[in-house]
N, CA, C and O of each residue as an XYZ file, in Angstrom:
856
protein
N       0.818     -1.210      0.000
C       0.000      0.000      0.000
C       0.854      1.262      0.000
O       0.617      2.320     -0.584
N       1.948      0.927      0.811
C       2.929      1.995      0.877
C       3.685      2.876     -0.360
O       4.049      4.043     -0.503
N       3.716      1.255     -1.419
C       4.417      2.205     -2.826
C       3.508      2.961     -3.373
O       4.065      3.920     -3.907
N       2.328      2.993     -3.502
C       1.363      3.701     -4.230
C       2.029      5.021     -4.701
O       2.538      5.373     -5.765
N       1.764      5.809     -3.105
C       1.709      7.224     -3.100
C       3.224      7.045     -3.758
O       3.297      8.097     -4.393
N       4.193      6.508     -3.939
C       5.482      6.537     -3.713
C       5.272      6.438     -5.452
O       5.552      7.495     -6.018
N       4.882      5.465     -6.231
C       5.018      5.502     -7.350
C       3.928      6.718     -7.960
O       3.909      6.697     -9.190
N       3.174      7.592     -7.451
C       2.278      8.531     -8.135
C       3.265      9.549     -7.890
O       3.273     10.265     -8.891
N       4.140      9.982     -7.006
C       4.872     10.945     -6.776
C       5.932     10.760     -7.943
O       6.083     11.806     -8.575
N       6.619      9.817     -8.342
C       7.566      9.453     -9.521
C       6.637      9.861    -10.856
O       7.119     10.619    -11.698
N       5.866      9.555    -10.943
C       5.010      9.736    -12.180
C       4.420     10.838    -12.394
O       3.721     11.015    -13.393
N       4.699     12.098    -11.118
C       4.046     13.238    -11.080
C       5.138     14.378    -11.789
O       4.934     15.419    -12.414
N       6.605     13.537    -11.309
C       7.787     14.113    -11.495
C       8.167     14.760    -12.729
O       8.400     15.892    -13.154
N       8.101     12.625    -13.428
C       8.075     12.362    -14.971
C       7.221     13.481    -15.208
O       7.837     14.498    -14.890
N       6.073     13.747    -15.627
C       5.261     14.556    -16.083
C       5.477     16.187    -15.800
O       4.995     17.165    -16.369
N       6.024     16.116    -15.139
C       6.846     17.973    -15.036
C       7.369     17.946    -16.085
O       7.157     18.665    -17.062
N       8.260     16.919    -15.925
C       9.759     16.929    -16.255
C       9.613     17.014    -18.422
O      10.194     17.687    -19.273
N       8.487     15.891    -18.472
C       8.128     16.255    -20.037
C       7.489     17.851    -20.618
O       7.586     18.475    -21.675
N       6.905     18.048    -19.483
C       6.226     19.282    -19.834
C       7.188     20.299    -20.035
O       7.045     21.096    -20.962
N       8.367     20.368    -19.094
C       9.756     21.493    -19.463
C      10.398     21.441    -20.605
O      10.821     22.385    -21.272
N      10.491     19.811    -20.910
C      10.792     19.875    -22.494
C      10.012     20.526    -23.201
O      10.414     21.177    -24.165
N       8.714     20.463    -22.833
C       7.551     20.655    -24.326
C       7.969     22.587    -24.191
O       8.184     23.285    -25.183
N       7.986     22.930    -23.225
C       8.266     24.382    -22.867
C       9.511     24.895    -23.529
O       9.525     25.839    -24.319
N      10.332     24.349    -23.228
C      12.183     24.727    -24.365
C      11.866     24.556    -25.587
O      12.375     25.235    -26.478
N      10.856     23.495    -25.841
C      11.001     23.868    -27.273
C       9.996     25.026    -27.835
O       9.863     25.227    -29.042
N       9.560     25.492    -27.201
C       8.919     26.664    -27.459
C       9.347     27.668    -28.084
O       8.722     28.343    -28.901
N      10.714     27.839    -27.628
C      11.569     29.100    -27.419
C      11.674     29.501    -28.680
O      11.614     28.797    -29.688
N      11.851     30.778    -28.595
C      11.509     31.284    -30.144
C      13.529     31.266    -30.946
O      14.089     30.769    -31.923
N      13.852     31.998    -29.946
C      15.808     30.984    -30.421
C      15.567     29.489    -30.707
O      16.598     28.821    -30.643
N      14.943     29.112    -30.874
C      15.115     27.620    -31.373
C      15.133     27.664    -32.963
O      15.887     27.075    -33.737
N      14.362     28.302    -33.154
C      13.837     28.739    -34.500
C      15.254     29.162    -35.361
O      15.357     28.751    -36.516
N      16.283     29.950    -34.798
C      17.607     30.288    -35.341
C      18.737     29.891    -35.291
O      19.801     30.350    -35.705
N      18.318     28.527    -34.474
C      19.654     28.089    -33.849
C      20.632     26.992    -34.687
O      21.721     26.677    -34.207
N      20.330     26.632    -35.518
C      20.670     25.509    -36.501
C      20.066     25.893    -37.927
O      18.998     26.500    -37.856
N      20.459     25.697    -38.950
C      20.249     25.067    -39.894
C      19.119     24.291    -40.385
O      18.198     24.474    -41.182
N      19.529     23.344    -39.607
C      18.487     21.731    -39.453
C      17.213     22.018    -38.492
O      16.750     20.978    -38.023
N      16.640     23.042    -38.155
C      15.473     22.653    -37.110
C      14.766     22.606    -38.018
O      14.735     23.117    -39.137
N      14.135     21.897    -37.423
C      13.028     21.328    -38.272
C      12.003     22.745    -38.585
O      11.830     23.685    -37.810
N      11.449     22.582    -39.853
C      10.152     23.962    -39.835
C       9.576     23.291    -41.171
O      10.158     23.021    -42.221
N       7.978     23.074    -40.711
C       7.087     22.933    -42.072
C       6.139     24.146    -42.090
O       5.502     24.607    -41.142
N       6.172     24.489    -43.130
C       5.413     25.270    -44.112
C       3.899     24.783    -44.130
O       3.522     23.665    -44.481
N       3.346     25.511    -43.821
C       1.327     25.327    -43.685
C       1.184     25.831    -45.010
O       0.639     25.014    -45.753
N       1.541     27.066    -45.629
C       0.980     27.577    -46.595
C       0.581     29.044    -46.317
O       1.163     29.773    -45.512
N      -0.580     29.424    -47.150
C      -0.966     30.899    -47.176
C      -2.426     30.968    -46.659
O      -3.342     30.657    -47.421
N      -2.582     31.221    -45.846
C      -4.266     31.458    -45.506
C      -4.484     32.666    -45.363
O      -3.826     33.628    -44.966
N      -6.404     32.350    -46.074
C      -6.898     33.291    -46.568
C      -7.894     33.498    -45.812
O      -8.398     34.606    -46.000
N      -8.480     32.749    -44.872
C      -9.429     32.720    -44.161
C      -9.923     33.801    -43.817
O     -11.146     33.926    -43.857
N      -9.013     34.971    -43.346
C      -9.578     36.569    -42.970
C      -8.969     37.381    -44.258
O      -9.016     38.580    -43.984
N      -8.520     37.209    -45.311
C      -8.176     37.881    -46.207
C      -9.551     38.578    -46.905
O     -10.624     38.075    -47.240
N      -8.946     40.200    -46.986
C      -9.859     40.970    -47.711
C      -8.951     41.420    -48.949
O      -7.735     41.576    -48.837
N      -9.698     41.624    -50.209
C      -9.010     42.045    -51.705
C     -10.237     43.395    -51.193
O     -11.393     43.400    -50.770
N      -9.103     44.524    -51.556
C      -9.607     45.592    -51.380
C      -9.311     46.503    -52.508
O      -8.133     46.470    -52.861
N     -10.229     47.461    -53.285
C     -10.307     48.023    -53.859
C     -10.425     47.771    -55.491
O     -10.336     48.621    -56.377
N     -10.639     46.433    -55.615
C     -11.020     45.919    -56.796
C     -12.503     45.610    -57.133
O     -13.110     44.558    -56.934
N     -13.016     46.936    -57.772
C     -14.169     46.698    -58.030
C     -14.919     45.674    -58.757
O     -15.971     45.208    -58.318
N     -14.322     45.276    -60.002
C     -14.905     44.492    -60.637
C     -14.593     42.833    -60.565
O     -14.901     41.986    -61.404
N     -14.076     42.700    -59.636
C     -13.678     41.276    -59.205
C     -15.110     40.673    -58.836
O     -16.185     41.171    -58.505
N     -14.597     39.258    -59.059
C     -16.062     38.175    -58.459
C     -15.720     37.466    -57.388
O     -14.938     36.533    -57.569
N     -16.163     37.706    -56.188
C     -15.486     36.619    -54.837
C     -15.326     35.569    -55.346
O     -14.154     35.211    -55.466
N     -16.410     34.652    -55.850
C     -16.528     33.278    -55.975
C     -15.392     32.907    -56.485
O     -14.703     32.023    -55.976
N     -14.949     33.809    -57.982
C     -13.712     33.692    -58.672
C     -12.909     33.971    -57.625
O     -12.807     32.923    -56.988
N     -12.476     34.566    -57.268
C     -11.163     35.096    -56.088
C     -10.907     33.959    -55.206
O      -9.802     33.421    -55.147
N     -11.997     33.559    -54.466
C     -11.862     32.367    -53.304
C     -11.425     30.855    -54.483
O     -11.064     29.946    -53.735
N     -11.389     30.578    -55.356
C     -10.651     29.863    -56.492
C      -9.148     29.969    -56.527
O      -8.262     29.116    -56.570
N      -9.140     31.533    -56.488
C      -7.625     31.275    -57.073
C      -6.663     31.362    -55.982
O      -5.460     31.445    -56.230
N      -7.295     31.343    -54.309
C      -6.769     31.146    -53.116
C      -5.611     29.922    -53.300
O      -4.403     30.092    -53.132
N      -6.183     28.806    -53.636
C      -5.858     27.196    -54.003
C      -4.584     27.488    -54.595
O      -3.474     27.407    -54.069
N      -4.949     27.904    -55.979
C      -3.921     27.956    -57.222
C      -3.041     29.068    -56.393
O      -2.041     29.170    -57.104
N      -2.888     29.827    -55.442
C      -1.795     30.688    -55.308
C      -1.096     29.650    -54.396
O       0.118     29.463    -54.477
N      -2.162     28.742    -53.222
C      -1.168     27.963    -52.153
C      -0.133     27.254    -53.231
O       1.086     27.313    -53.076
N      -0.863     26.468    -54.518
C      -0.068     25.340    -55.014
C       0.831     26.234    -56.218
O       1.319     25.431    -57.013
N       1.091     27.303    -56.476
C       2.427     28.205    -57.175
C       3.551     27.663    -56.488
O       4.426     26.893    -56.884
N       3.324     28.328    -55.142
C       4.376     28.619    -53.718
C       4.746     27.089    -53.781
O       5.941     27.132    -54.075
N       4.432     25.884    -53.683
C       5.231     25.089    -53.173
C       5.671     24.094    -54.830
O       6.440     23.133    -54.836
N       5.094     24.540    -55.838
C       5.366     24.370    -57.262
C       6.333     24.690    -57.770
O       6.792     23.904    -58.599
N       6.996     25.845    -57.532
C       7.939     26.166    -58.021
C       9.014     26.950    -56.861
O       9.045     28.112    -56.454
N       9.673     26.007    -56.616
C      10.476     26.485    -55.220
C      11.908     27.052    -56.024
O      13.024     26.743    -55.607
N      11.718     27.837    -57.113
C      12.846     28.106    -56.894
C      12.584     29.726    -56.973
O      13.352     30.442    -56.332
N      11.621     30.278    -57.668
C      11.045     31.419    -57.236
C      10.501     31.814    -55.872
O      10.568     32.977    -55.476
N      10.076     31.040    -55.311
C       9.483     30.790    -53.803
C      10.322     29.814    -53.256
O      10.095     28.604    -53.261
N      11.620     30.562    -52.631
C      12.551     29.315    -52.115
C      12.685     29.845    -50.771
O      13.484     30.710    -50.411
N      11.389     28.933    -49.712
C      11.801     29.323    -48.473
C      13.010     28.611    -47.865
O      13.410     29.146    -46.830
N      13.799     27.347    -48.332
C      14.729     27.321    -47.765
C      15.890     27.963    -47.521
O      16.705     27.892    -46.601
N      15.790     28.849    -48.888
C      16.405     29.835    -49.019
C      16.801     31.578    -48.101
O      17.836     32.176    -47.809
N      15.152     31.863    -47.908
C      15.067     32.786    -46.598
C      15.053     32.769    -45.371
O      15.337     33.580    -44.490
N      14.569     31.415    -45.416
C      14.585     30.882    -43.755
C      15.660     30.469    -43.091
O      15.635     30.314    -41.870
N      17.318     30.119    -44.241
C      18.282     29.910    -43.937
C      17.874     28.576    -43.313
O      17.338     28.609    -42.206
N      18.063     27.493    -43.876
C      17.721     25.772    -43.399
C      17.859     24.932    -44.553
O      17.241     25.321    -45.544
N      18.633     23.694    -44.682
C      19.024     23.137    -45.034
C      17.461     22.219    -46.110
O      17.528     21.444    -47.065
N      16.246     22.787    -45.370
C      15.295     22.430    -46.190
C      14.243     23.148    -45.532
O      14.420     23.948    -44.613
N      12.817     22.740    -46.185
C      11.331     23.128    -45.624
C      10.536     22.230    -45.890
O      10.105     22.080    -47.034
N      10.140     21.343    -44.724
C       8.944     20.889    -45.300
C       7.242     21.452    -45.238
O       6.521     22.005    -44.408
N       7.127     20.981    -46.541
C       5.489     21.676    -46.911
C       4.580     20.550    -46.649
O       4.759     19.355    -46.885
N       3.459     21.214    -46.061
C       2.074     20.557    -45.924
C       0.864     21.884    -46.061
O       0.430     22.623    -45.176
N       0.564     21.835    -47.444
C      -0.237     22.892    -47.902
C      -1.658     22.276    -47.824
O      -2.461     23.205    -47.738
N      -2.350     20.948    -47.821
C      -3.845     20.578    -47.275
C      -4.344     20.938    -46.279
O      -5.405     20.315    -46.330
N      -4.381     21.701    -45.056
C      -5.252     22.084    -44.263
C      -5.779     23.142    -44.810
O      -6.936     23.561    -44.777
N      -4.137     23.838    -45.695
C      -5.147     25.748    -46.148
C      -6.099     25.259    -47.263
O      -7.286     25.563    -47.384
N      -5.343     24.418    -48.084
C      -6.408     24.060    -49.394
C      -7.638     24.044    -49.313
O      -8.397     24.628    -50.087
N      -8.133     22.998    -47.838
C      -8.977     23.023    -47.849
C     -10.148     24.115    -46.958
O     -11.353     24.287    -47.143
N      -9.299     24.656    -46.060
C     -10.425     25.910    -45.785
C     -10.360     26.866    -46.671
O     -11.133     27.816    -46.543
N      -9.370     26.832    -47.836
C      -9.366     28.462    -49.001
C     -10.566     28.244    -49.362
O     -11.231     29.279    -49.408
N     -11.660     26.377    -49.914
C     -12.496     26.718    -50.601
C     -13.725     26.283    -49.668
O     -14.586     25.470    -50.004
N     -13.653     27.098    -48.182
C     -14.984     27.404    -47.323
C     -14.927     28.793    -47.030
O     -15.808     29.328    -46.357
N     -13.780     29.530    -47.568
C     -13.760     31.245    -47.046
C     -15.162     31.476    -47.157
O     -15.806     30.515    -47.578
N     -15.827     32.570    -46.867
C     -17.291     33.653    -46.665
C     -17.001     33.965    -47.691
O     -15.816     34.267    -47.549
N     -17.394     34.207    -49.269
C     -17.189     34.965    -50.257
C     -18.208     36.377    -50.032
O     -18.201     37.319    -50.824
N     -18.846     36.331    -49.115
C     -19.634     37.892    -48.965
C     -18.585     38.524    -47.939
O     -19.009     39.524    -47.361
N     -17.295     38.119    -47.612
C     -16.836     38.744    -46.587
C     -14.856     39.273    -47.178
O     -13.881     39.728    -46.580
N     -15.163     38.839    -48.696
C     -13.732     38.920    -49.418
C     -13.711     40.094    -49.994
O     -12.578     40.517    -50.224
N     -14.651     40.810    -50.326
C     -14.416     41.987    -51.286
C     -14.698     43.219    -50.542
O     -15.849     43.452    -50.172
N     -13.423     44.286    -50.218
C     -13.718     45.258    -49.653
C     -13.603     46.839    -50.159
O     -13.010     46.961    -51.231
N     -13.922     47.659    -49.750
C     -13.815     49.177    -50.648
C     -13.234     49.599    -49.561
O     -13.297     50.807    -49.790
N     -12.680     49.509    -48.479
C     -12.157     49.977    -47.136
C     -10.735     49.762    -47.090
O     -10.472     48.606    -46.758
N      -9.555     50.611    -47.349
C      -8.366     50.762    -47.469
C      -7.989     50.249    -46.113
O      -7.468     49.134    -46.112
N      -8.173     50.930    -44.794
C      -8.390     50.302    -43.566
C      -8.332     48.707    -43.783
O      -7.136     48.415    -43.821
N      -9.022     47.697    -43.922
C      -9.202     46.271    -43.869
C      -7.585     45.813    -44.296
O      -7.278     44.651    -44.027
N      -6.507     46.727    -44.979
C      -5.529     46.054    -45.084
C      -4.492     46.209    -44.061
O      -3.333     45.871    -44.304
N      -5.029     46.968    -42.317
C      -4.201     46.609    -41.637
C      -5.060     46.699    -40.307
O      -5.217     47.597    -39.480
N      -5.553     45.412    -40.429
C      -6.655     45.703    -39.362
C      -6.518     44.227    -38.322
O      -7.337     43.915    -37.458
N      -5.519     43.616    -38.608
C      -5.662     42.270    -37.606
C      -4.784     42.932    -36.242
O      -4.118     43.936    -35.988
N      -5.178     41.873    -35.665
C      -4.471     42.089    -33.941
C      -3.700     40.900    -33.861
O      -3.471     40.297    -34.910
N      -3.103     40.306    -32.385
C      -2.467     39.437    -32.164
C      -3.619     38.444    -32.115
O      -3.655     37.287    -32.534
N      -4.509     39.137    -31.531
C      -5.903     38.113    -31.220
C      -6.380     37.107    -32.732
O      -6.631     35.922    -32.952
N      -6.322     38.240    -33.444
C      -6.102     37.166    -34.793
C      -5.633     36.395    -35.738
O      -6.165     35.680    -36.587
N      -4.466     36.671    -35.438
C      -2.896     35.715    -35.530
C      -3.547     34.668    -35.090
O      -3.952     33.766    -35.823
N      -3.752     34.736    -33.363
C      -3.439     33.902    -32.899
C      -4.882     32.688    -32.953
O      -4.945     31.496    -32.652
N      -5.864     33.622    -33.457
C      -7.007     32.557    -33.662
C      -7.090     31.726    -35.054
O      -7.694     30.675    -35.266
N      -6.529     32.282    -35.686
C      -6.097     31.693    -37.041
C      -5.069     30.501    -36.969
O      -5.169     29.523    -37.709
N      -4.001     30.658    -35.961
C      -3.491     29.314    -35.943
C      -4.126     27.913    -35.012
O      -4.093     26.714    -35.291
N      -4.621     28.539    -33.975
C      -5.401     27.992    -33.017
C      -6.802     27.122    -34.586
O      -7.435     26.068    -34.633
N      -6.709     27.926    -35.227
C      -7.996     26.920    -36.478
C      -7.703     25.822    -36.960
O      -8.578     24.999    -37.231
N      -6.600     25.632    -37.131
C      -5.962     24.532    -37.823
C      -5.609     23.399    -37.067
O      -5.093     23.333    -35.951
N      -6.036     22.346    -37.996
C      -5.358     20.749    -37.255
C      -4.067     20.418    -37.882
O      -4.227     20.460    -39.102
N      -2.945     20.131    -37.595
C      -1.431     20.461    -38.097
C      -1.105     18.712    -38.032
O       0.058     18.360    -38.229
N      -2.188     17.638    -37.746
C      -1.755     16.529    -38.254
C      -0.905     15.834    -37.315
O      -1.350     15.778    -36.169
N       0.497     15.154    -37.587
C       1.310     14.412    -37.376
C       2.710     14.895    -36.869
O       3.685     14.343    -36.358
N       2.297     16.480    -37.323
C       3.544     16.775    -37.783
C       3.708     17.308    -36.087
O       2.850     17.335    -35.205
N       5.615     17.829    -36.035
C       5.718     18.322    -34.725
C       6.961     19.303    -35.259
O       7.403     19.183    -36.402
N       7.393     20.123    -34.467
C       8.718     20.956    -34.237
C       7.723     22.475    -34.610
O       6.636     22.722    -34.088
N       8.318     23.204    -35.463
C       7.895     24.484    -35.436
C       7.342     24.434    -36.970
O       7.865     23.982    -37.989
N       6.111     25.056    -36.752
C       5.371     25.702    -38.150
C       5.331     26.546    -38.550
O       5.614     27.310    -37.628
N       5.125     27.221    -39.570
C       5.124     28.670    -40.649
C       4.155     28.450    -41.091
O       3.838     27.317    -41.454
N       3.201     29.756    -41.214
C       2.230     29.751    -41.941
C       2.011     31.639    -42.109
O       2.138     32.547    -41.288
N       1.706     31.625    -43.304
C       1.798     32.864    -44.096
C       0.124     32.887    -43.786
O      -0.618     31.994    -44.194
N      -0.351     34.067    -42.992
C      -1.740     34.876    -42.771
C      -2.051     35.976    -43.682
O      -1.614     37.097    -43.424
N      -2.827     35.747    -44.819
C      -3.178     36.738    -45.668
C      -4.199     37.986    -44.770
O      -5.309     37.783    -44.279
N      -3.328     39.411    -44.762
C      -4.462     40.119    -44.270
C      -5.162     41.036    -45.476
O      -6.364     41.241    -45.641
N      -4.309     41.406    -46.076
C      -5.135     42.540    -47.265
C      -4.875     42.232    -48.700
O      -3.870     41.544    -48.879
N      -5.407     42.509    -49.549
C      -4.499     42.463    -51.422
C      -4.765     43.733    -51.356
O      -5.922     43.795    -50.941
N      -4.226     45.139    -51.581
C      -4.586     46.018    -51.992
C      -4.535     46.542    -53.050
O      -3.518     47.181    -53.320
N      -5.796     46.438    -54.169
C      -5.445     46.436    -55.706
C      -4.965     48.000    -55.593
O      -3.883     48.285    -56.104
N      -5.559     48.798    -55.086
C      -5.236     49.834    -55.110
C      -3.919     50.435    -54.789
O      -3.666     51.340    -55.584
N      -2.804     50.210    -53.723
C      -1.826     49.915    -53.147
C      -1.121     49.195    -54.104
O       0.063     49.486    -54.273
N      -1.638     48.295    -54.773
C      -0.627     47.618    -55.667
C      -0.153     46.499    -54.768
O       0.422     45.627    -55.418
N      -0.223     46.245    -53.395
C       0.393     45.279    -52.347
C      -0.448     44.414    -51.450
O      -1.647     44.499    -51.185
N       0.483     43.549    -51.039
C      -0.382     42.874    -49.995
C       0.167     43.271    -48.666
O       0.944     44.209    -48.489
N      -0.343     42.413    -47.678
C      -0.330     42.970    -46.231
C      -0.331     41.109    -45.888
O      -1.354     40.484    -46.165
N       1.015     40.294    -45.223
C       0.863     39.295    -44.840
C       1.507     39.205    -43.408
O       2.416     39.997    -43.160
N       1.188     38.482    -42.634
C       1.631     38.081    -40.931
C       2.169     36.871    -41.246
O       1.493     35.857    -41.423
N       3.877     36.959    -41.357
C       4.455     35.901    -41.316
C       4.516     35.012    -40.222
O       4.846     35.679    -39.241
N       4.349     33.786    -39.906
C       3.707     33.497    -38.540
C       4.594     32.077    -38.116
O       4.424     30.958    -38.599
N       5.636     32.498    -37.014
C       5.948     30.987    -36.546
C       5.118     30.312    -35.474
O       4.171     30.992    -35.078
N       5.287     28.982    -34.855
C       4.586     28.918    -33.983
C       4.923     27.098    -33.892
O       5.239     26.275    -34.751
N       4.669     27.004    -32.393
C       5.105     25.757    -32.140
C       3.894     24.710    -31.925
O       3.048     24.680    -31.032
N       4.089     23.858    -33.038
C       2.447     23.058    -33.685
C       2.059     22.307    -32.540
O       0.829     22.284    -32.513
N       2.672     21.524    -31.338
C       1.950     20.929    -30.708
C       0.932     21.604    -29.760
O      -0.099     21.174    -29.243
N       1.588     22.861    -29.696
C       0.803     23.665    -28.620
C      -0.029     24.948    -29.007
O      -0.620     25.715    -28.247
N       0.115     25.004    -30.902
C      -0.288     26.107    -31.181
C      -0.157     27.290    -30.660
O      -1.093     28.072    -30.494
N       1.329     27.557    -30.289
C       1.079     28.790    -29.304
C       2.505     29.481    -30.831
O       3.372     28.895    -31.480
N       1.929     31.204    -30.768
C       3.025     31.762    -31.873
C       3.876     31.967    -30.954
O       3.673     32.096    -29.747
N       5.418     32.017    -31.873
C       6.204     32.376    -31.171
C       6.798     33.775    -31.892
O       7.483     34.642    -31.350
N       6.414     33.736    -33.016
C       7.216     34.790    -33.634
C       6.165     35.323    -34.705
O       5.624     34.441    -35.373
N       5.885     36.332    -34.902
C       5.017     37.035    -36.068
C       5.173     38.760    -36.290
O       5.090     39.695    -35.494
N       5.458     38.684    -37.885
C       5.186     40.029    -37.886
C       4.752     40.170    -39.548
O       4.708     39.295    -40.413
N       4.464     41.573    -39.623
C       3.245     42.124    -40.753
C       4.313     42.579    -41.802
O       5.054     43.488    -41.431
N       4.482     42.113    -42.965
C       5.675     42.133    -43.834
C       4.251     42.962    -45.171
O       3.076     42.601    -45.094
N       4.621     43.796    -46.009
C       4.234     43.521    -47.175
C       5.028     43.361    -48.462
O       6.254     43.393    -48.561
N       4.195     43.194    -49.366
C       4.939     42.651    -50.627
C       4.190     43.508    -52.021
O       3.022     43.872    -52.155
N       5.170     43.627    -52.799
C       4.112     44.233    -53.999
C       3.727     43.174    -55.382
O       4.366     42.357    -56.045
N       2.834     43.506    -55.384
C       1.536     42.477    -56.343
C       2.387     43.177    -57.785
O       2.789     44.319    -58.008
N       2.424     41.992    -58.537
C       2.569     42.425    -60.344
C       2.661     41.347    -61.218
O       3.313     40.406    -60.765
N       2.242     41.214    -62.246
C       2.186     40.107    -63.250
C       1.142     39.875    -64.072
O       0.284     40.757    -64.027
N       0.942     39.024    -64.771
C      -0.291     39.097    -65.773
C      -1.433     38.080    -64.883
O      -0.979     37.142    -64.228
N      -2.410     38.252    -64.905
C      -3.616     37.179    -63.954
C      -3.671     37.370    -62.718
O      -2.642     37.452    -62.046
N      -4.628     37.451    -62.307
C      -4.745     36.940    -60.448
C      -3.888     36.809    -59.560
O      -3.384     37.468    -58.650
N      -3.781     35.094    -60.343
C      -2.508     34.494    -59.485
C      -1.410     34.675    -59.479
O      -0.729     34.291    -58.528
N      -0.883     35.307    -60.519
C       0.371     35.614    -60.549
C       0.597     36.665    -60.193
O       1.711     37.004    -59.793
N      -0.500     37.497    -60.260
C       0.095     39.062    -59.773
C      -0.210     38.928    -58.466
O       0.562     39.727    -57.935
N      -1.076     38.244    -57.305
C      -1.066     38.488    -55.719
C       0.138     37.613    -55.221
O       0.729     37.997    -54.212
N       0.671     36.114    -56.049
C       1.473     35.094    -55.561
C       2.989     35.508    -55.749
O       3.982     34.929    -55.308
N       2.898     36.945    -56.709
C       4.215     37.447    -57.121
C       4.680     38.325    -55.335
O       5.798     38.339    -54.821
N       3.432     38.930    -54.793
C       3.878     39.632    -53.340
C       4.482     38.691    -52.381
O       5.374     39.066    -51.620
N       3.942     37.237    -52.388
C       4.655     36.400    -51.616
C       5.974     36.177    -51.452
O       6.622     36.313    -50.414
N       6.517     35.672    -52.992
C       7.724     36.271    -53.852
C       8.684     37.584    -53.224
O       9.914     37.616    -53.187
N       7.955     38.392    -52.860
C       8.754     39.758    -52.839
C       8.891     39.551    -51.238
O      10.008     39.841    -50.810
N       7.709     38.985    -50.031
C       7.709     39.328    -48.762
C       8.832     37.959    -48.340
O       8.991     37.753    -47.137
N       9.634     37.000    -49.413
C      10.242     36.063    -49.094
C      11.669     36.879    -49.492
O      12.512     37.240    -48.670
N      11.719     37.038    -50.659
C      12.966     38.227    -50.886
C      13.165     39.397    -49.092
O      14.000     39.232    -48.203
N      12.289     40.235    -49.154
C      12.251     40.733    -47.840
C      13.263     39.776    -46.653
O      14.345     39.967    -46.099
N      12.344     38.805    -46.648
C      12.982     38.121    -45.369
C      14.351     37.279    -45.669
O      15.022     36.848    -44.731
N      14.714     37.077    -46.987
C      15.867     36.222    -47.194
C      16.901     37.571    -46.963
O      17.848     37.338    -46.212
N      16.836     38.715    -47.429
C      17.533     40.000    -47.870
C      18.272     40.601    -46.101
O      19.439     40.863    -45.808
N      16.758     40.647    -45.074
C      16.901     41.305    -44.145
C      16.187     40.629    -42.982
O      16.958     40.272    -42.091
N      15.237     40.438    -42.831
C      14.281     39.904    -42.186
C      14.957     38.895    -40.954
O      15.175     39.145    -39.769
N      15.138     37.928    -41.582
C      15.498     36.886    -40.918
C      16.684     37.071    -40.163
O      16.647     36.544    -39.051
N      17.796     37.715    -40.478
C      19.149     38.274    -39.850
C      18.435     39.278    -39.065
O      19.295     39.782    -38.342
N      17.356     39.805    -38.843
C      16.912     40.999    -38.155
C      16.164     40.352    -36.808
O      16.241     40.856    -35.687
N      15.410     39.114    -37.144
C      14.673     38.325    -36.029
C      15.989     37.820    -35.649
O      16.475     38.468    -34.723
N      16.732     36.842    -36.087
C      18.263     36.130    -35.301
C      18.419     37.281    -34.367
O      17.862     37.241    -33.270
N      19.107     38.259    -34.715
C      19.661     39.104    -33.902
C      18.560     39.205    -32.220
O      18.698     38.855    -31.048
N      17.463     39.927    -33.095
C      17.007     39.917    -31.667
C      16.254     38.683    -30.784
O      15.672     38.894    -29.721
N      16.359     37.538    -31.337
C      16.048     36.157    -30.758
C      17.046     35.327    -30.285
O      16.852     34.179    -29.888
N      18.558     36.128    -30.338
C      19.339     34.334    -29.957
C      19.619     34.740    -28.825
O      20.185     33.995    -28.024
């Protein structure tokens, strides 16, 4: 009777003791510290994305070419080479969770005339946007690109580059980068800002978070 309490106290220990791990790896220096850490790529969500100032656009059409912009980005990695900005020996991609909420977006809630809507998220919505997603199998740290604005008018987008540690969904690192839109079509002219907000971060960005994260 005596070991009981004796073995629940060992097992209470253990269970700290995993939880401090799950906590270190939190750390947002983890993210810079190697080469090799692991980081998969979610993709681009659109879920709160507003296209603003394009009058003659059709949501229905727009929430379409959500898809075709996730599958550019991981299509052609050498224009979109996050291994490249992220400084890591690779990236792995898992673009099916966005795929499939790009084609449940609100299409009465995509088209805006309000210049405002392209800088209107909080942390609160960062952080409910990752908190949406089921991230699967996967573990170590995730990226996921938060579409907040297209501004046809602006010529740019407005994206929340977003790290965050998948078992616990908690961000560790995010900030509001934009990029400028150009090319012939849709997709190529909003998927070209992605393009530019990855240039950004290969150029400066990323040597700018190191610094103030290690």
């Amino acid at each position: 009777m005596k070991q009981i309490p004796k073995l629940a106290w060992f097992l209470s220990l253990f269970v700290l003791f995993l939880n401090a791990g799950s906590v270190t790896a939190q750390k947002v220096k983890d993210i810079f510290n190697s080469s090799e850490t692991p980081i998969t790529y979610f993709g681009v969500d659109f879920s709160e994305a507003r296209l603003i100032g394009d009058a003659g656009a059709d949501a229905m059409a727009v929430r379409n070419y959500f898809s075709s912009i996730n599958q550019v980005v991981v299509n052609e990695p050498k224009k979109y080479d996050l291994s490249k900005a992220f400084q890591k020996s690779s990236v792995a991609t898992d673009i099916n969770a966005v795929l499939e909420k790009s084609g449940k977006v609100n299409t009465e809630k995509i088209l805006s005339s309000n210049s405002a809507d392209a800088s209107r998220f909080s942390k609160a919505t960062v952080d409910g946007v990752i908190k949406g997603y089921s991230y699967g199998n996967h573990k170590g740290v995730g990226l996921l690109f938060i579409m907040e604005g297209m501004n046809k008018t602006a010529q740019e987008a407005s994206i929340y580059v977003t790290f965050f540690d998948i078992a616990s969904k908690k961000v560790l690192l995010t900030e509001r980068l934009t990029g400028k839109a150009g090319g012939f079509g849709f997709r190529n002219y909003w998927a070209s800002s992605i393009a530019k907000v990855l240039n950004t971060i290969q150029k400066s960005k990323y040597k700018e978070w190191k610094s103030n994260n290690s």
